[in-house]
C-alpha positions in Angstrom: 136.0 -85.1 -47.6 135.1 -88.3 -49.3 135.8 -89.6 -53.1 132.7 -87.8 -54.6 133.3 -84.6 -53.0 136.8 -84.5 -54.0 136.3 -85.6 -57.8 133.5 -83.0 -57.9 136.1 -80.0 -56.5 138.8 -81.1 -59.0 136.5 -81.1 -62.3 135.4 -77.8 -61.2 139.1 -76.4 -61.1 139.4 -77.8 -64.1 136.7 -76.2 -65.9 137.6 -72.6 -66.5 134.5 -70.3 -64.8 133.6 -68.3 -67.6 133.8 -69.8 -71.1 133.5 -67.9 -74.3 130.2 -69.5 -74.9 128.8 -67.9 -71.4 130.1 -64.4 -72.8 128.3 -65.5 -76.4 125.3 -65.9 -74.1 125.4 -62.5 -72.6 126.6 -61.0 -75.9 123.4 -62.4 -77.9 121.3 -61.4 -74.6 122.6 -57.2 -74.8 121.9 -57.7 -78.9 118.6 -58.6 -78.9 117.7 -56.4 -76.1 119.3 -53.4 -77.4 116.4 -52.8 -80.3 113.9 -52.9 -77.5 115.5 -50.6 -75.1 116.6 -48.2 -77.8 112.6 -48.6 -79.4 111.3 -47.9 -75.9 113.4 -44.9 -75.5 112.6 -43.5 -79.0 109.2 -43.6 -78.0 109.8 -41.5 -75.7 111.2 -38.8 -77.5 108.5 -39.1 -80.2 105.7 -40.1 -78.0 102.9 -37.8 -79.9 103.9 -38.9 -83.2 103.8 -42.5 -81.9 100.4 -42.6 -80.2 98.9 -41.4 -83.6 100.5 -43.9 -85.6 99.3 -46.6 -83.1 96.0 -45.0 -83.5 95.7 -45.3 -87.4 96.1 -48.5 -87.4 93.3 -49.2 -85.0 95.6 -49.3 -81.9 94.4 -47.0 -78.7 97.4 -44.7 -77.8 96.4 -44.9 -74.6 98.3 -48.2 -74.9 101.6 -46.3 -75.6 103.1 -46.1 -71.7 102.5 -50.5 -71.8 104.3 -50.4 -74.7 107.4 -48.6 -73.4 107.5 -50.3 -70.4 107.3 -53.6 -71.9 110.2 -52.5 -74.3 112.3 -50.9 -71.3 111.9 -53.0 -68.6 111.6 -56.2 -71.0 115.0 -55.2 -72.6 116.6 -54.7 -69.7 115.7 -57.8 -68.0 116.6 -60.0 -70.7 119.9 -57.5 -71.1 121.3 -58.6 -66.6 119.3 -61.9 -67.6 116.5 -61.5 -64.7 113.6 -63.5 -64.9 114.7 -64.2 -68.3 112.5 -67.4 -69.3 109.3 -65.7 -68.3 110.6 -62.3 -69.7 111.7 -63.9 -73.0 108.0 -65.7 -73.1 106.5 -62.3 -72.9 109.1 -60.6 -74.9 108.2 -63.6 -77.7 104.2 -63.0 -77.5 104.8 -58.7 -77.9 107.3 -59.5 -80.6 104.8 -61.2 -83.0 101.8 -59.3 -81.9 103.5 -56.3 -83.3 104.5 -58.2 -86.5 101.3 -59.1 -87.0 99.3 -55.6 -86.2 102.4 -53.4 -87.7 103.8 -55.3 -90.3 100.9 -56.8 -91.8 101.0 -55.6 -95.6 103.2 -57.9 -97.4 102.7 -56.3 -100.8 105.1 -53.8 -99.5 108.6 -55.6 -99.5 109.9 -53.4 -96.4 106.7 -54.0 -94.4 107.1 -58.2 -95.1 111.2 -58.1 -94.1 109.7 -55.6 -91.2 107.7 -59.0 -90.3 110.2 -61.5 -90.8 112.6 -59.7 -88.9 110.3 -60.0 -86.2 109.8 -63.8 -86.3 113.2 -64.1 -86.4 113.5 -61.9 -83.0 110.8 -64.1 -81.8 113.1 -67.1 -82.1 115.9 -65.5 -80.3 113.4 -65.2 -77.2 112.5 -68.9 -77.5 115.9 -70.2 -77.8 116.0 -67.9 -74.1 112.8 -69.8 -72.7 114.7 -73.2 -73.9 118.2 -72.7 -72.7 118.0 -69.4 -69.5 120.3 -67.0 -69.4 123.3 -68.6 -68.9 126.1 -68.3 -66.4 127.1 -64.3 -66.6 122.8 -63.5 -65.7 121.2 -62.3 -62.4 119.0 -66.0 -62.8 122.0 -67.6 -62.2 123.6 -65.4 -59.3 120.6 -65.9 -57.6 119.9 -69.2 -58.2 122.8 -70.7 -55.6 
């Protein structure tokens, strides 16, 4: 074992494993994916009622089962922190393509916080493209 070796082993004892920052990580990761996973499954429940809203805003319903798969598997990837640069890319395009088809109409105060809320989610996922997952992911379990 030479000097380098050893100094590298003792910092790394030093460091605790898990820091509250890597559980911050994961925290703000199960947030942000929770409106997408929970969005997804409402879908689901109210599928009809869905597609036709889609649809009178010029939107095929036909595009419905993309949507819910990009909400459900999206949130759940970003949730175990798989794939979660390119995910969170994705995740940051459908984000403000739906602000700007769905929540277009800012004479109406709810529709214009509706929008904002979404650039705001938007710059979650980038801060995610920037920085990864973090320690407690799947990228980073598989990445030894």
């Amino acid at each position: 074992m030479n000097a380098s070796t050893l100094a590298s082993a003792e910092t790394r004892a030093s460091q605790p494993s898990v820091t509250v920052s890597d559980f911050a990580e994961l925290a703000g990761r199960v947030l942000l994916s929770s409106l997408f996973i929970l969005s997804g499954v409402s879908k689901l429940g109210a599928y009809a009622g869905t597609a036709a809203y889609m649809a009178s805003l010029g939107v095929p319903g036909a595009l419905l089962p993309l949507v819910i798969a990009t909400e459900l598997l999206g949130g759940l990837a970003i949730a175990f922190g798989w794939k979660t640069r390119i995910v969170a890319f994705l995740l940051a395009g459908f984000t403000l393509i739906t602000a700007a088809v769905f929540h277009n109409n800012f004479a109406d105060q709810i529709q214009m916080i509706m929008f904002l809320k979404n650039v705001s989610i938007t710059g979650g996922f980038l801060a995610l493209v920037a920085n990864g997952a973090g320690k407690i992911s799947l990228d980073h379990r598989f990445a030894k």
